[in-house]
C-alpha positions as CSV (number, residue, x, y, z in Angstrom):
1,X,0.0,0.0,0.0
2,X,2.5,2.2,1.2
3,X,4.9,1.4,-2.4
4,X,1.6,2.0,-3.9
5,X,1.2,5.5,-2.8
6,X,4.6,6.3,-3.3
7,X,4.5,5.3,-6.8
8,X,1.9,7.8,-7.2
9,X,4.0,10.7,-6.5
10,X,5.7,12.8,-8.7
11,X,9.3,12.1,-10.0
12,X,10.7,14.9,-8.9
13,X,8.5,14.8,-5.6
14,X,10.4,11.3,-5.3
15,X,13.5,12.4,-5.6
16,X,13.3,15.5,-3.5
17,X,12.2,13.1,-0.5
18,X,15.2,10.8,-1.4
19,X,17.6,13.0,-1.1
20,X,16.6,14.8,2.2
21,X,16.3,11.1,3.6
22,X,20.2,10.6,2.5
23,X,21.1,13.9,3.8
24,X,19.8,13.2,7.1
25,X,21.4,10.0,7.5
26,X,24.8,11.6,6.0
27,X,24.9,13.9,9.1
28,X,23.7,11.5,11.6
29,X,26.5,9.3,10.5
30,X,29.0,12.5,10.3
31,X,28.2,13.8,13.6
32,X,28.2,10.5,15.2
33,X,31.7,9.8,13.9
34,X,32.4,13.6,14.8
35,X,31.3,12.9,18.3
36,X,33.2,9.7,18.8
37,X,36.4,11.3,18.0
38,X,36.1,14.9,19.5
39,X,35.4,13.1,23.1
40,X,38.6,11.0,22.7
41,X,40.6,14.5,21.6
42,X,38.9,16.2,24.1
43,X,39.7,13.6,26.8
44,X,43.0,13.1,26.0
45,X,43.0,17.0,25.9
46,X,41.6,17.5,29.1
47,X,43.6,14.2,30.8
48,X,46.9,16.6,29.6
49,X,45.7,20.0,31.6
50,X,45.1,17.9,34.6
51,X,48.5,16.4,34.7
52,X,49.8,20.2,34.0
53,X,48.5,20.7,37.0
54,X,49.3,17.9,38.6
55,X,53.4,18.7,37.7
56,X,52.9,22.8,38.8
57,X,52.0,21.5,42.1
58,X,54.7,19.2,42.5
59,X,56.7,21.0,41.6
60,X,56.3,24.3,43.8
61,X,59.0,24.4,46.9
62,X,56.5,24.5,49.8
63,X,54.4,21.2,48.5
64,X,57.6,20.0,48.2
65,X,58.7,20.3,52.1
66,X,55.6,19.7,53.3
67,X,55.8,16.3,51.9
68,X,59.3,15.3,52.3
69,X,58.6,16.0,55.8
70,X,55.9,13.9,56.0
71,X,56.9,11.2,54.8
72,X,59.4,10.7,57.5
73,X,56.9,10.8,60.2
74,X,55.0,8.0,61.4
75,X,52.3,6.2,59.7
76,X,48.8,6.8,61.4
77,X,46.5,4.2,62.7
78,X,43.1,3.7,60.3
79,X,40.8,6.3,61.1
80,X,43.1,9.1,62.5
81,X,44.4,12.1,60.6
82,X,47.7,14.2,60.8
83,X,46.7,17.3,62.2
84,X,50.5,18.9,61.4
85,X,50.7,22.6,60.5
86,X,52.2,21.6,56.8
87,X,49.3,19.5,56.0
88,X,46.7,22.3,57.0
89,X,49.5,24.5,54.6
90,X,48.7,21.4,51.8
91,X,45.5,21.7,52.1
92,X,44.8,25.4,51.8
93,X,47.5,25.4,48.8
94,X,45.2,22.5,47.1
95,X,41.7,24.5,47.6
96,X,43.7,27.5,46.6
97,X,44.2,25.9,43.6
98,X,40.9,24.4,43.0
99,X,39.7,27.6,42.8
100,X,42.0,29.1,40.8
101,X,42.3,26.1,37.8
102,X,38.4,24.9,38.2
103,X,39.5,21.5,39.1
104,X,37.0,18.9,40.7
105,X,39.2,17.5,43.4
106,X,43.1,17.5,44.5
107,X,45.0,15.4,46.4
108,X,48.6,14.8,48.2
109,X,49.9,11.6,49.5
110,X,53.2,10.8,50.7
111,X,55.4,7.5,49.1
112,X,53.3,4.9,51.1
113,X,49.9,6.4,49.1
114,X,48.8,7.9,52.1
115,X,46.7,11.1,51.5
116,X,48.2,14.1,53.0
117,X,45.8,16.6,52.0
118,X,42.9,17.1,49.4
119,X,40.0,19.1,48.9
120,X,37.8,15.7,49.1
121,X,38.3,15.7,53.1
122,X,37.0,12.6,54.2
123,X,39.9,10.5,52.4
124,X,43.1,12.2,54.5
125,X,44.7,9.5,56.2
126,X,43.2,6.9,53.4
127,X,44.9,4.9,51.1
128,X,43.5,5.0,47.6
129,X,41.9,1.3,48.7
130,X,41.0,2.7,51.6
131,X,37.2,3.6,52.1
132,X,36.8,7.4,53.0
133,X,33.0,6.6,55.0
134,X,35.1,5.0,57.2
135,X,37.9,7.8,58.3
136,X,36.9,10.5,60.9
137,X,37.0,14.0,59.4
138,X,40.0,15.8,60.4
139,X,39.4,18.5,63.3
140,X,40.0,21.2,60.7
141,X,40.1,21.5,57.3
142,X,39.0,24.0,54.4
143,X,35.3,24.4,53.9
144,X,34.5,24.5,57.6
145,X,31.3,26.4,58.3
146,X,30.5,29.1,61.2
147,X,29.6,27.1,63.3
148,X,32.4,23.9,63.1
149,X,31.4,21.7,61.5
150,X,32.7,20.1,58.8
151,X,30.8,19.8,55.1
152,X,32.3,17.2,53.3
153,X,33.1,17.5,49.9
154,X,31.2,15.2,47.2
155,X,33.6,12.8,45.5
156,X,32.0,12.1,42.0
157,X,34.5,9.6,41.2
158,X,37.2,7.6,42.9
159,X,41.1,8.0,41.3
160,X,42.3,4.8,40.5
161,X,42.9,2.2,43.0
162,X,46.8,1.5,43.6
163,X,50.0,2.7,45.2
164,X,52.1,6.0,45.0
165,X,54.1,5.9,42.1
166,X,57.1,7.7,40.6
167,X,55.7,8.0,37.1
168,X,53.3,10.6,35.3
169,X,50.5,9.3,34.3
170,X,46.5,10.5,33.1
171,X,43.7,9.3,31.8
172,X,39.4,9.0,31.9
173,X,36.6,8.1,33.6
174,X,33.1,8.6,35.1
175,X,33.3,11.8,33.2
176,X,36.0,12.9,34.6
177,X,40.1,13.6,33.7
178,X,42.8,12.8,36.3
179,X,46.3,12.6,36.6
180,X,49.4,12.3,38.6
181,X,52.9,13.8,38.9
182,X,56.0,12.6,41.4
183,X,56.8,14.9,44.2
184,X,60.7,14.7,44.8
185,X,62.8,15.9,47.8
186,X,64.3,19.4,47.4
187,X,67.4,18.8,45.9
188,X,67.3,15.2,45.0
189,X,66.0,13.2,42.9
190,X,64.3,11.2,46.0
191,X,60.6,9.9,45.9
192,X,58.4,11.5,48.7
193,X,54.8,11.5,47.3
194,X,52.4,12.1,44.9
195,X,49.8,15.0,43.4
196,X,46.9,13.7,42.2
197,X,44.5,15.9,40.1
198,X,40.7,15.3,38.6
199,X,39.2,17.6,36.1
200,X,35.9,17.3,34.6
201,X,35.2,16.6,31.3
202,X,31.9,17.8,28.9
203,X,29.5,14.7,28.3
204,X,29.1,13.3,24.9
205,X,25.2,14.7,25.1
206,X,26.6,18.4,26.0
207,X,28.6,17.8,22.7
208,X,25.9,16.8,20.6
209,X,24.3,19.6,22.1
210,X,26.6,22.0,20.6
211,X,26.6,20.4,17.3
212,X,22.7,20.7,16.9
213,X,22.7,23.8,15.1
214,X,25.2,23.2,12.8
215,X,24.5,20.2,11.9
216,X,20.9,21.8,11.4
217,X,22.2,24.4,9.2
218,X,23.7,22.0,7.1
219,X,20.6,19.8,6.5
220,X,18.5,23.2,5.9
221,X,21.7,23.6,3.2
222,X,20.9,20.2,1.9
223,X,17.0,20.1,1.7
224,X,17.5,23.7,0.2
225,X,19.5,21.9,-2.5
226,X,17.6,19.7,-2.8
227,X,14.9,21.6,-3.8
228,X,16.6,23.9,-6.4
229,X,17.8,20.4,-7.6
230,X,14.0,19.6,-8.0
231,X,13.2,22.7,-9.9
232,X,15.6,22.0,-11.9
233,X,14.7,18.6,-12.7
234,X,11.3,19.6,-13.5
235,X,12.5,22.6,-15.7
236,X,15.5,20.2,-17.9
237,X,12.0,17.5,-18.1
238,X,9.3,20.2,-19.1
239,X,7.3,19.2,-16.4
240,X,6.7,15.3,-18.0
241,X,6.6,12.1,-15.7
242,X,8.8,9.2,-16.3
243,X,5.8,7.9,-17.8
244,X,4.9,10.4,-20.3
245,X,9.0,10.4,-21.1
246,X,8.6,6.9,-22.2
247,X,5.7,7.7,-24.3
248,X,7.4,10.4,-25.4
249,X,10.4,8.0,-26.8
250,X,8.4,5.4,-27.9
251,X,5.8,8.2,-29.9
252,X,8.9,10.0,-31.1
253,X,10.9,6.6,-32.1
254,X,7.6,4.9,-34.2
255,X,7.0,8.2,-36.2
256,X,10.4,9.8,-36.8
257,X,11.5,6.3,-38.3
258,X,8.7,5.5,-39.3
259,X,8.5,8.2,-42.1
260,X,10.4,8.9,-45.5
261,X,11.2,12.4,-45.3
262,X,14.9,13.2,-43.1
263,X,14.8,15.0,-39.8
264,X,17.4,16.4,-38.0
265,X,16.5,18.3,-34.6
266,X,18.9,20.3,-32.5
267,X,18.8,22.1,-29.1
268,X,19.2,25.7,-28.6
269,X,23.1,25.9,-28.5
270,X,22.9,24.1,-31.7
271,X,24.2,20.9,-31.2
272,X,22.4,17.7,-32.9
273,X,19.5,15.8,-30.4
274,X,18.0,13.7,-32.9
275,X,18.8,12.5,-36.8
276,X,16.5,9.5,-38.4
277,X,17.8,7.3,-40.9
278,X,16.7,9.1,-44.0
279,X,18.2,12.4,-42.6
280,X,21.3,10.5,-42.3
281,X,21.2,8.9,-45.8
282,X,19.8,11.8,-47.8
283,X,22.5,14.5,-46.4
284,X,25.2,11.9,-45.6
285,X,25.7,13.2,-42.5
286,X,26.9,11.8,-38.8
287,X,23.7,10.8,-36.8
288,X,25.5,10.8,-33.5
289,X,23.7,13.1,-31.1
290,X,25.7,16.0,-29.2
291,X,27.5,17.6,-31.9
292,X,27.8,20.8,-33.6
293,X,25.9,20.7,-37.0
294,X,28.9,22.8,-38.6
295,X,30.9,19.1,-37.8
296,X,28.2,16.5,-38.9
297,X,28.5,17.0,-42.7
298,X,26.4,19.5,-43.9
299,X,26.6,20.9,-47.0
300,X,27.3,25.0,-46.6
301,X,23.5,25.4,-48.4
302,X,21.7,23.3,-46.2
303,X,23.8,24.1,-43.1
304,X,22.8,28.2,-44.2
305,X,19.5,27.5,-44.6
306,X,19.3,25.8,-41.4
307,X,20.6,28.3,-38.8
308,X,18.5,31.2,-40.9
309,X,15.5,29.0,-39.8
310,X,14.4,29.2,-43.7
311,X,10.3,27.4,-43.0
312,X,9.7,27.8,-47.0
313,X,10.6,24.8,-49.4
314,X,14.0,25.2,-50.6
315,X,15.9,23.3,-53.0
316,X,20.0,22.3,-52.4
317,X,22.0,19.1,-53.8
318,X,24.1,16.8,-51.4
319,X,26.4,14.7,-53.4
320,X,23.7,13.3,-56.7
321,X,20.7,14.3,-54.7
322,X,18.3,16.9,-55.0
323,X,17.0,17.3,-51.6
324,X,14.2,20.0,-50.6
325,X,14.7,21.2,-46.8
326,X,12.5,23.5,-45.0
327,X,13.6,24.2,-40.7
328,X,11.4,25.5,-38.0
329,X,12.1,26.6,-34.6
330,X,10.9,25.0,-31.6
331,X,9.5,26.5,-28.9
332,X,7.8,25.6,-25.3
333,X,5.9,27.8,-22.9
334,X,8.0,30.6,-24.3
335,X,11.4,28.6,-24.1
336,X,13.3,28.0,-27.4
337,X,14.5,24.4,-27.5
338,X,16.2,24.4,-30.5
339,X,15.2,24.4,-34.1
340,X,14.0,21.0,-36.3
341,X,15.0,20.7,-40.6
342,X,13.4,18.4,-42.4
343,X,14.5,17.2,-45.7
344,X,12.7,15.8,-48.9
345,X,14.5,13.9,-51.5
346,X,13.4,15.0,-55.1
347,X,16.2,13.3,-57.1
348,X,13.7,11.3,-58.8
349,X,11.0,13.7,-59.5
350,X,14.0,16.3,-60.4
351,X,15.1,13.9,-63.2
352,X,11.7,12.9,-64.4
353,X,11.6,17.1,-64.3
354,X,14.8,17.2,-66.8
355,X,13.3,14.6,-68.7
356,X,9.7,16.6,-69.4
357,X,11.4,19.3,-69.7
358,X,13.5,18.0,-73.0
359,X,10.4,16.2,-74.5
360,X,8.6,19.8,-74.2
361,X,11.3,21.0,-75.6
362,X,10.9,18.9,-78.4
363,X,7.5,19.3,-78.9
364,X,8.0,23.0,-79.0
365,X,10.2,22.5,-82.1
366,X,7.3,20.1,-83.4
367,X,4.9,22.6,-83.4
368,X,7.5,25.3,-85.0
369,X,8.7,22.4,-87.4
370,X,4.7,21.8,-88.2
371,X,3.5,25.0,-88.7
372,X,6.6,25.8,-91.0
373,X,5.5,22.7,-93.3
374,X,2.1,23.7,-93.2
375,X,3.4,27.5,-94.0
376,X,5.2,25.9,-96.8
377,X,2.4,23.5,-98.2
378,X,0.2,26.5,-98.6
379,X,2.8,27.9,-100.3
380,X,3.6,25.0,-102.9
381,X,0.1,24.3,-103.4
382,X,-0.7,28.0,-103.9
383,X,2.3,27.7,-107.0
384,X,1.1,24.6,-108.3
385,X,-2.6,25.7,-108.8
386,X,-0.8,28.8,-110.6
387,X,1.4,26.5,-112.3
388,X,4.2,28.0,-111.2
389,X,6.0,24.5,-111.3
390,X,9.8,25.8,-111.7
391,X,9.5,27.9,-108.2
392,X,7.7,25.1,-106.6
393,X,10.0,22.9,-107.6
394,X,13.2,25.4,-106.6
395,X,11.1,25.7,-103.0
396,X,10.9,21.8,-102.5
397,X,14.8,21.8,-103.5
398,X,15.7,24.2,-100.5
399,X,13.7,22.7,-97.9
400,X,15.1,19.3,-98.4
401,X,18.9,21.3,-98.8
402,X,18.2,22.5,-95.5
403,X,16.3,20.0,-93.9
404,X,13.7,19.9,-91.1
405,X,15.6,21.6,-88.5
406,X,17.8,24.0,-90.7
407,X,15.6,27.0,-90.4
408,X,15.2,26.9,-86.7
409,X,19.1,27.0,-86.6
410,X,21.4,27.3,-89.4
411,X,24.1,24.6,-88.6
412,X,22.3,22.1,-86.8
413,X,23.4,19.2,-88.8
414,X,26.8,19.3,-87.5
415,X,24.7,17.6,-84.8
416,X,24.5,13.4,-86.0
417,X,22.3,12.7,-82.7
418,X,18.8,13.3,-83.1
419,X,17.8,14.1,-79.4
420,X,20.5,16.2,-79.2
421,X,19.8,18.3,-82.5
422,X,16.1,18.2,-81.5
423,X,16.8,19.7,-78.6
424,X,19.0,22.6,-79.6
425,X,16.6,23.2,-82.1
426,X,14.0,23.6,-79.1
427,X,16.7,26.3,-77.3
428,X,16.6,28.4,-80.4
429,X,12.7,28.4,-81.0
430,X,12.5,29.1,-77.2
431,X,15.0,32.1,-78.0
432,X,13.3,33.8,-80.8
433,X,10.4,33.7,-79.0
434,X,12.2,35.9,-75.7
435,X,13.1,38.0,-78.7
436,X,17.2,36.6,-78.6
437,X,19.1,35.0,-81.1
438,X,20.6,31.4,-80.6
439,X,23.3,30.0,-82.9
440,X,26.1,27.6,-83.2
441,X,29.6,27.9,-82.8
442,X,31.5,27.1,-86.1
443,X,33.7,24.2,-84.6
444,X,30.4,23.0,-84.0
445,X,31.1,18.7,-84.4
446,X,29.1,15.8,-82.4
447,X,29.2,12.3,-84.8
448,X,28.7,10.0,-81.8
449,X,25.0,9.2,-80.3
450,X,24.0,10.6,-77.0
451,X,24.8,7.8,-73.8
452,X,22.8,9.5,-71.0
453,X,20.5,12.5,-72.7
454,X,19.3,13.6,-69.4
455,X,22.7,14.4,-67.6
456,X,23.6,16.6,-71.3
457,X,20.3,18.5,-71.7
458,X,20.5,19.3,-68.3
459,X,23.7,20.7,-68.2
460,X,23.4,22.5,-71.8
461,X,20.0,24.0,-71.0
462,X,20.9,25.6,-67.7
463,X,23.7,27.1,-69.7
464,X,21.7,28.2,-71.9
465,X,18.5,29.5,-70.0
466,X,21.0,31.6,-67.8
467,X,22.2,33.2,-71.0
468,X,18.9,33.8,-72.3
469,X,18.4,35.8,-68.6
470,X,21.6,37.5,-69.1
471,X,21.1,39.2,-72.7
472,X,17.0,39.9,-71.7
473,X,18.2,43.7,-71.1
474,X,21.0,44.0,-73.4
475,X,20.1,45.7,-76.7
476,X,21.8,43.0,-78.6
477,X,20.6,39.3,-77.8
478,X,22.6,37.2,-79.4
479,X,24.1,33.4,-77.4
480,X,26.5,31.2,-79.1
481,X,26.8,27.5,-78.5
482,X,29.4,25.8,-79.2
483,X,29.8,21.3,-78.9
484,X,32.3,19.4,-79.8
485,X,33.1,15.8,-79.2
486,X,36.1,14.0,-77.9
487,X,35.8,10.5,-78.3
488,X,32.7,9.7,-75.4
489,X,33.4,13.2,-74.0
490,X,31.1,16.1,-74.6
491,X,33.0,19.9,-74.6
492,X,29.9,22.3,-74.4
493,X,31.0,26.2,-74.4
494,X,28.0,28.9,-74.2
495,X,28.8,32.9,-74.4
496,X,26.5,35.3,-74.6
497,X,26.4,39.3,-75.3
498,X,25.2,40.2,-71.8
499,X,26.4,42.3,-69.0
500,X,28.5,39.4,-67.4
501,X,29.5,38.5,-64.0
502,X,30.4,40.9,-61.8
503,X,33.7,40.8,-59.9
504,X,32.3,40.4,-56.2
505,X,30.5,37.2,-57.8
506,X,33.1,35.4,-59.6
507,X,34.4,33.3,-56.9
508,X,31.1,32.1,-55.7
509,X,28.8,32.1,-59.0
510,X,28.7,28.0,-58.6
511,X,27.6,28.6,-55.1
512,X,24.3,27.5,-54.2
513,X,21.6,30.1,-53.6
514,X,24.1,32.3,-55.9
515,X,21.3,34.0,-58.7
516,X,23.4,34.9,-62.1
517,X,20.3,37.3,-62.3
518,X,21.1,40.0,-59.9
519,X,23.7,38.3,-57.7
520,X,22.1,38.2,-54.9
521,X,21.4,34.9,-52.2
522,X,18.1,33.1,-53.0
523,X,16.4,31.0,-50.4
524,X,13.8,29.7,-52.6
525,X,14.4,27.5,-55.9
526,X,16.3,29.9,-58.1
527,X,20.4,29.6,-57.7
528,X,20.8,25.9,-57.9
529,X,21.2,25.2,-61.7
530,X,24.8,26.1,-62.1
531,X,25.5,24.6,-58.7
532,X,23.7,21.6,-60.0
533,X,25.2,21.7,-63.7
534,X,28.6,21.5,-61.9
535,X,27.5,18.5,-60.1
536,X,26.7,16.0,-62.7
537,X,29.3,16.7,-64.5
538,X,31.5,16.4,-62.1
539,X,30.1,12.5,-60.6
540,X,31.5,11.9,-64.4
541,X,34.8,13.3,-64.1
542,X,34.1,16.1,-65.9
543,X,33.2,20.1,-64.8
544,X,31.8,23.2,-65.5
545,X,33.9,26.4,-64.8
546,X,33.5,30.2,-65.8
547,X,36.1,31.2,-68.8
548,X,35.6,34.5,-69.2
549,X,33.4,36.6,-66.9
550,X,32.5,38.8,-69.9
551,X,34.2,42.7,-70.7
552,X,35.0,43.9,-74.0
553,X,33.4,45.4,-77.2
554,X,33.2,42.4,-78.9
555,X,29.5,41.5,-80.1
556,X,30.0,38.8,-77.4
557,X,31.0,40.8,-74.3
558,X,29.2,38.8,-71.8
559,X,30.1,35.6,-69.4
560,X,31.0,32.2,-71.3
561,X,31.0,29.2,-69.7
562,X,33.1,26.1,-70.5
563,X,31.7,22.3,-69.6
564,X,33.1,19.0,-69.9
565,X,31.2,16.0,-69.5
566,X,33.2,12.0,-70.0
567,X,31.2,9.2,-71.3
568,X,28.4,10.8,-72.5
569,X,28.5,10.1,-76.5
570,X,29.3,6.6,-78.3
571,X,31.5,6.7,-81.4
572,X,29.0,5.8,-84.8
573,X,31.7,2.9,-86.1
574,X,31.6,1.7,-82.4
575,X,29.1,-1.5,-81.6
């Protein structure tokens, strides 16, 4: 019942119980072990002042001739005391004393062990065996009161049974600390007695006494601790229950695995909390939690686009991905935990994107290739009905001269491979209809037949739809292309008559997010083609690189780029 209840309160309740419980058996343990060994110091402390006193006494010259004087007189009988002037001199020397050091009782005795003087009277004349009820008060002795009597004194503890001796010596009981020192004969080193001091020592419960309030400061320390402990507990957990924790795991485990899209969650220093698998494969990062993301493997795009907390859709490449990441801060009851980036992989519809992209492409030219023939069977049929037949007959000559993709641009059949040519042809209707002019370079050479078509059209129309930007606002709108083949490689080189690149941009103009339209950083979709150019051809050992930023007063003043892509084309005589 009781492990019941218990269960039922909270965590950090729990805890904060816990460790009060631990505290207060830590100090009970400390001060007991505190105790145990201040009383033995103290003892040993208070065993050493008594035999201080013990030694001033022997040693001072009137205790000294007192007792060497008695101890040559004769011993009493049992129950009769030495009434000699030097013992009543003892004996007001010893009270003196006792007053002056605080000391529970004093004694004298001579060398047999018989007591001289002491401020317990009833044991002058005893032995230390001897019982003092049985001894007959002496007929004066320190403490008397007005009217003669004597009060005797009450002896809290006997000194240890034995006889006199000629050693120093101390020790403990009853509560009290005693002690005695030789007495020696004026002169010599002759044994004539002994001083015998008892002291009283503080009680282990007067200790603990003393101890009470700080040992009760330092468990209001501890509980206090405890509790900002607790708070903090409660504050690092949000205020969830081991319980709701698991949940938590278990909720957080089934749906951020469970899912196709890449997250990668971080706290608010930045540093890594969570990456799933897909995050991990699509950005080919580290998944280890606990690091900085500038050291997991983050590409400089997606690594920008994360810290500016970019929430729209943007588009980056990771190695021969296209990946589209979006991040979002995470916040709490006001408290900003960190910041969350998920990723989409769209290398697949990105290529079926390149691939629709070169059949519209070639459906534009269809529908400029079909409305010239239907141009020129109006024509021809218009001349035959007129029987004109020489000038329909010089008319057929020149369209099969020049052949179906001649007109759209001159040169084109220095091109063998028919997606290819098709698709230049596409470029220059999509030219003339942004008011520019496309035409080919005159090394202008391909025999072989396209390998991959997708990789080349991509490459060559990014090229070429960033130099159909560049010469919008120039008053002459003229691009070149220029392809020539080398064995399976494809050299592509497009220049056009725009403005070019400007200095600042040079260095980064392959940088993701860069815009060759107005230079500037795009978080969006624009400023990935070039970075993206340079990509494929670079998984196929080839590149893409800037030549000529553009300058001059030649017709083509503007940027031309030079690309290179390996294994793209196969030789015509090759199987």
């Amino acid at each position: 019942m009781v492990g019941a209840r218990f269960r039922t309160i909270r965590l950090r309740t729990q805890v904060l119980l816990l460790q009060v419980l631990v505290l207060a058996l830590a100090f009970v343990v400390a001060v007991a072990i505190w105790a145990f060994r201040s009383d033995v110091r103290l003892r040993n402390s208070y065993g050493q002042q008594a035999l201080a006193t013990a030694q001033v006494l022997a040693a001072e010259p009137g205790v000294r001739e007192q007792v060497t004087g008695a101890a040559t007189a004769p011993r009493p009988e049992p129950g009769q005391h030495r009434d000699e002037p030097g013992n009543l001199l003892l004996q007001r020397t010893l009270v003196a004393t006792q007053q002056r050091t605080g000391a529970q009782s004093l004694r004298v005795t001579d060398d047999r062990g018989v007591v001289l003087a002491g401020t317990d009277s009833p044991a002058v004349g005893l032995t230390p065996g001897d019982n003092p009820a049985d001894a007959a008060p002496p007929t004066t002795a320190p403490g008397e009161n007005p009217a003669g009597t004597t009060t005797p004194a009450t002896v809290p503890g006997e000194y240890p049974a034995g006889t006199a001796t000629d050693t120093e010596e101390y020790g403990t009981d009853h509560g009290t600390a005693w002690a005695r020192a030789p007495i020696h004969a004026t002169g010599t080193d002759r044994f004539t007695g002994t001083v015998e001091v008892r002291i009283p020592t503080p009680t282990r419960v007067g200790e603990l006494r003393n101890a009470v309030p700080v040992v009760g400061a330092g468990l209001l320390l501890g509980v206090l601790g405890a509790v900002l402990l607790a708070r903090r507990w409660r504050g690092l957990t949000l205020g969830l229950e081991p319980a709701d924790l698991a949940e938590l795991v278990r909720g957080q485990a089934a749906v951020l695995h469970g899912i196709g899209e890449g997250v990668v969650a971080v706290d608010s220093q930045w540093r890594t909390t969570f990456v799933n698998e897909q995050a991990a494969r699509l950005l080919g990062i580290d998944p280890v939690p606990g690091r900085p993301i500038g050291d997991i493997g983050l590409t400089p795009r997606v690594r920008d686009l994360f810290r500016t907390l970019e929430s729209r859709p943007t588009m980056a490449t990771v190695g021969d991905r296209v990946v589209v990441v979006a991040a979002r801060p995470v916040r709490h009851d006001g408290r900003d935990l960190g910041a969350v980036l998920v990723v989409h992989d769209r290398t697949d519809v990105e290529s079926l994107a390149r691939q629709l992209d070169a059949v519209q492409s070639m459906s534009t030219v269809l529908r400029a290739q079909r409305h010239e023939f239907a141009n020129t069977l109006h024509l021809l049929s218009g001349l035959l009905h007129r029987g004109r037949i020489d000038e329909a007959t010089r008319r057929i000559d020149g369209v099969l001269g020049s052949g179906p993709l001649g007109a759209a641009a001159p040169g084109i059949d220095a091109i063998h491979d028919p997606y290819l040519q098709a698709f230049v042809a596409a470029k220059a209707a999509h030219a003339r209809e942004r008011g520019a002019e496309l035409v080919l370079g005159p090394h202008t050479a391909v025999d072989g037949d396209l390998i991959d078509p997708v990789d080349v059209t991509t490459v060559l129309g990014n090229l070429l739809d960033n130099a159909f930007d560049a010469v919008a606002g120039s008053p002459v709108k003229r691009v070149e292309v220029e392809l020539v083949q080398e064995e399976s490689a494809l050299y592509l080189t497009v220049a056009d008559s725009g403005p070019g690149i400007a200095p600042e941009l040079v260095d980064s103009i392959f940088t993701e997010g860069i815009s060759t339209r107005d230079g500037s950083t795009i978080p969006g979709g624009r400023g990935v083609g070039l970075a993206l150019s340079r990509q494929l051809a670079r998984a196929r050992g080839g590149d893409v690189l800037l030549s000529s930023p553009g300058g001059g007063t030649a017709v083509l003043c503007g940027a031309e780029f030079v690309a290179r892509i390996p294994g793209v084309l196969r030789v015509r005589n090759e199987p």
